[in-house]
N, C-alpha and C positions, 0 to 999 in steps of 0.2 A: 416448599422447597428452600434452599439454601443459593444463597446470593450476597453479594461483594456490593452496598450501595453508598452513594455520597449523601448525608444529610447536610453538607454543605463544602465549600470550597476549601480547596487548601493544601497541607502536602500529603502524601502516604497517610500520616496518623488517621485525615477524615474518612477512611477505608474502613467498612464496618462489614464483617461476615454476622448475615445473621438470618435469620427465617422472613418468609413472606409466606405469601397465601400464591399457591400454582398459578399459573395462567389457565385462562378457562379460553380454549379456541371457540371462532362462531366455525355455521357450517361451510364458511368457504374459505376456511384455514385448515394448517397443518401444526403440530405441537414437535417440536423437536427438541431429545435428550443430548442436552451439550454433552460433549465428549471432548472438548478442546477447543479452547478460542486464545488465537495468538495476539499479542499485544503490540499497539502502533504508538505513536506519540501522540497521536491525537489523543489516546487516555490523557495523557500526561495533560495537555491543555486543558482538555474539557473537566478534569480535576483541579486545576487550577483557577479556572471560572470563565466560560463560555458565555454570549449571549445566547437568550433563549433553549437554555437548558432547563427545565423545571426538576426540581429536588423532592423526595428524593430521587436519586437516580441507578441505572446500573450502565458500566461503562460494557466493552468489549464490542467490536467491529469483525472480527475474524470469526466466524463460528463452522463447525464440523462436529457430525452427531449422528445420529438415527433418528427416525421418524416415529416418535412414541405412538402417536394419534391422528386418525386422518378423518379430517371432516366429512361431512354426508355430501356435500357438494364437489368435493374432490376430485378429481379423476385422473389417472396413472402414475398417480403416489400409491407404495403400501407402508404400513405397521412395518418396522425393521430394515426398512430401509438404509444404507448408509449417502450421508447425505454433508454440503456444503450448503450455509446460507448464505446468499446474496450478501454484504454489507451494504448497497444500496436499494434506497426506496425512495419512490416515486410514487405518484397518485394514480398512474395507466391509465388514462383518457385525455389526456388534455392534447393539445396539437403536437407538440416536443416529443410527449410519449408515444403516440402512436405514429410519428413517424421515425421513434427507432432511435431518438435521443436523448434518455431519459435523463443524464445530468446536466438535462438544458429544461427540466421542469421546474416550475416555480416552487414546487414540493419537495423536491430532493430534496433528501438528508442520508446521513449514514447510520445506520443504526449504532447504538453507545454512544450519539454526538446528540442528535435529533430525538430520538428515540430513546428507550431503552435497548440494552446490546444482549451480549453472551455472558457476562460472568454471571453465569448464573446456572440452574440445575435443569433449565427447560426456559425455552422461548417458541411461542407462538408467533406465526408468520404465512404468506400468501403460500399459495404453491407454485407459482412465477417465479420467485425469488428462492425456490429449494432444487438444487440440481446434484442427480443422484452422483456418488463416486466409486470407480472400479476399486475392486478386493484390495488390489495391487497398494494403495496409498493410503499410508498413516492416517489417522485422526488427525496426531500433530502435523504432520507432513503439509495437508489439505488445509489445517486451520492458518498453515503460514503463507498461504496462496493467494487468495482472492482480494485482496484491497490493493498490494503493493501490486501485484502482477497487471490488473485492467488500469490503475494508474499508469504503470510503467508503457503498456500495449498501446493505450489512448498517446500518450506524450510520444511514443517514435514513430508508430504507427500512421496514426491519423493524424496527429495534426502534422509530426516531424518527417513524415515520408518518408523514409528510413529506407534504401537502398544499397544493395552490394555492393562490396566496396570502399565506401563512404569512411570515411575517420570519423569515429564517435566520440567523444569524451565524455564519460558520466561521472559526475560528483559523488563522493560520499557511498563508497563502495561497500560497505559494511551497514549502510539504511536497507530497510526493505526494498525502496525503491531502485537501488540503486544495484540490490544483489539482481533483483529483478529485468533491469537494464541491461545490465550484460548479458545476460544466458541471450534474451532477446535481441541482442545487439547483432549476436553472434547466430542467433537462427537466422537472421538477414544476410549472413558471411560479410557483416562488418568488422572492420578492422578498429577494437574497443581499447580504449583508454583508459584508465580511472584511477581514482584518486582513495586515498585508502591515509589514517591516523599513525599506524606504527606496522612494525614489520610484519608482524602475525596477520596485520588483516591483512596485509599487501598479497600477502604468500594464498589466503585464503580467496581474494579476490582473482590470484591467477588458475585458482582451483576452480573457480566458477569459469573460467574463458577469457578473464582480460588477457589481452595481448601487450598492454604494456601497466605499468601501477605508477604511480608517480606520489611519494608522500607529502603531504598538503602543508603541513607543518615544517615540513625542515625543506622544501625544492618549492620553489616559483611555476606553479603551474603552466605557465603560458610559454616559456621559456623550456622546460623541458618538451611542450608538444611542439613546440618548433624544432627542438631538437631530434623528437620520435620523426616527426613528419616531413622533416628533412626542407622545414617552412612551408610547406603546404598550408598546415593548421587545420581545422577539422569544420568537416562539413553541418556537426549535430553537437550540441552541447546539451547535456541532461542534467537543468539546475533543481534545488529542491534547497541549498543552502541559504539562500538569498544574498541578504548584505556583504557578506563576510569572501565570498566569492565573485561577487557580481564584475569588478572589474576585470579579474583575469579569464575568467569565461567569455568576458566579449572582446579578450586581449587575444584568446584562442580560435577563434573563428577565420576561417576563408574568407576574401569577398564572396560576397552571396549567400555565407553560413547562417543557421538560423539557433538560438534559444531556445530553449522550450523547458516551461518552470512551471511547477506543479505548487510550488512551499514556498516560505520565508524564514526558515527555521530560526538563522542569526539575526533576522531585522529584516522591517520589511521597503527600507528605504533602500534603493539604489540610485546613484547618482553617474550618468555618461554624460560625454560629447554629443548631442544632433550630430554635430558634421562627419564624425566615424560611423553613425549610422547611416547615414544617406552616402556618405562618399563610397562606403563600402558595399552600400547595399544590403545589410545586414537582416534579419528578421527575427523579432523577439514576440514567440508565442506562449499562448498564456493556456493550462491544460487543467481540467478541473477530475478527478476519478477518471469515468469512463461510461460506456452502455453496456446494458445487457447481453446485447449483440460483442460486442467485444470481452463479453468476460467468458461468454461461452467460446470463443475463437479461441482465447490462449488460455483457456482450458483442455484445449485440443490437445496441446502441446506439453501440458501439465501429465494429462492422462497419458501420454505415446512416452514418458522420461527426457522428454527434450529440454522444456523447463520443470527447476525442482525446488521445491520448498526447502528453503536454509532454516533448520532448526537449532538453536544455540542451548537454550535447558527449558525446561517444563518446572510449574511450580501447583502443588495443589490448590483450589481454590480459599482455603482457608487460611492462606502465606501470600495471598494478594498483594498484601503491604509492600511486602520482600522482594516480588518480582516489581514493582514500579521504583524501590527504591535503585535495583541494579537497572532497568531500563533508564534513569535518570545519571548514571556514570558513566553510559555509555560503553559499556567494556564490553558487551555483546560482541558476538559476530554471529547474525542469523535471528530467527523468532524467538521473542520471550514467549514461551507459551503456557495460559493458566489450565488447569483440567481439573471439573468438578467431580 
């Protein structure tokens, strides 16, 4: 088959499209024909040079495909199936795992970090971790779903508690994460904020549901949510920038508002007051992906049009380069998506 791999660190140039030998599934695997794997930044880093990445590698996290070949052990997968694979993996036995917490396993990884991913022509994989998709939704549509969405789901959800009503403010409205935050902000009938680079994404951000856009670069975030909230300030803050934001994100909180930070994008140093956190009462939660259990939940919602995969352009698997050099300028708005 034909695959996109690192023989070692570096920028776009170390992108090699070139032949491998197929994956050969055992029988209690499923082989699935990429049709689309959307691109996160985490390429970007783990090209860049990860711990315990072994080389060579193939990067991609986002996969969406059919079911080329189903193993002898299999059961309620077929051949042809239209299908999303998990990007996380776990070992499914350990305590974590079976009780329904799998990014609390000591095995986690994501596949194209831990693993090998999707850029690629076929990847083999459990049948756990394959979950069929209606007619209804694209290849790319589906490949732009599952990593940002069960991050997004985990961080309001479960650990943010995420309530009617509530002022949310999400960071960085044009990340995956962040397109992802609002749709879900707004299936809660939160009243969402966010923060968005230049006009185009602001305009695109109110297309997904923000209720108000604040631009990050030219307006003082904390300051305008005072102003939106008339000083209330907001109950949920959705960080994923890190340094670069961290003090006006806890300039924007309630007493009693909580953080909740998936990334470090800018730096992974933040520096506060104790005494603002205690006098305030404040809470800064730390959210790591998500479960199984929660990917299939806003999945629900993927499948019903309520959440939708933001697609920005598609690049064949052979223009790999191309597509991480413009994921690395940031001009995006929506999924880079590769298709072999």
């Amino acid at each position: 088959m034909k695959a996109v791999r690192l023989h070692e660190f570096g920028g776009p140039e170390v992108l090699r499209y070139e032949d491998v030998p197929d994956p050969q599934i055992r029988k209690d695997q499923v082989l699935v024909r990429v049709r689309a794997c959307a691109m996160n930044h985490l390429d970007l880093w783990v090209r860049k040079g990860l711990p315990g990445v072994n080389l060579p590698h193939i990067l991609g996290s986002d996969v969406a495909g059919e079911i080329a070949e189903v193993g002898e052990y299999v059961k309620g997968l077929q051949k042809g199936q239209r299908v999303i694979v998990s990007p996380m993996y776990y070992c499914g036995h350990c305590r974590q795992c079976v009780a329904g917490v799998q990014n609390l396993c000591r095995e986690f990884t994501v596949i194209g970090n831990g693993m090998d991913g999707g850029n690629c022509e076929l990847l083999a994989t459990r049948p756990d971790c394959v979950i069929p998709i209606p007619d209804s939704l694209s290849y790319d549509e589906a490949s732009a779903v599952p990593l940002v969405c069960v991050t997004a789901w985990h961080m309001m959800v479960t650990r943010g508690g995420i309530r009617p009503g509530q002022n949310v403010l999400v960071l960085g409205a044009n990340s995956g994460v962040g397109m992802a935050a609002i749709q879900i902000g707004k299936l809660f009938n939160a009243r969402v904020i966010a923060t968005a680079g230049d006009e185009n994404k602001m305009q695109r951000a109110r297309g997904l549901g923000a209720d108000e856009v604040i631009n990050h670069y030219t307006q003082k975030i904390s300051d305008e949510v005072k102003r939106i909230t008339s000083k209330e300030m907001c109950d949920l803050v959705i960080e994923h920038v890190g340094q670069a934001t961290w003090g006006e994100s806890m300039k924007s909180l309630r007493p009693g508002g909580a953080i909740v930070t998936c990334g470090a994008t800018t730096g992974p140093k933040a520096e506060f007051d104790l005494r603002v956190l205690f006098a305030k009462q404040l809470s800064f939660l730390g959210s790591y992906k998500g479960t199984m259990g929660e990917l299939h939940e806003v999945l629900k919602h993927v499948f019903s049009g309520k959440v939708k995969g933001v697609v920005d352009s598609t690049f064949p698997l052979s223009e790999t380069r191309a597509a991480h050099e413009k994921l690395e300028k940031s001009q995006m708005f929506g999924k880079i998506v590769i298709k072999p």
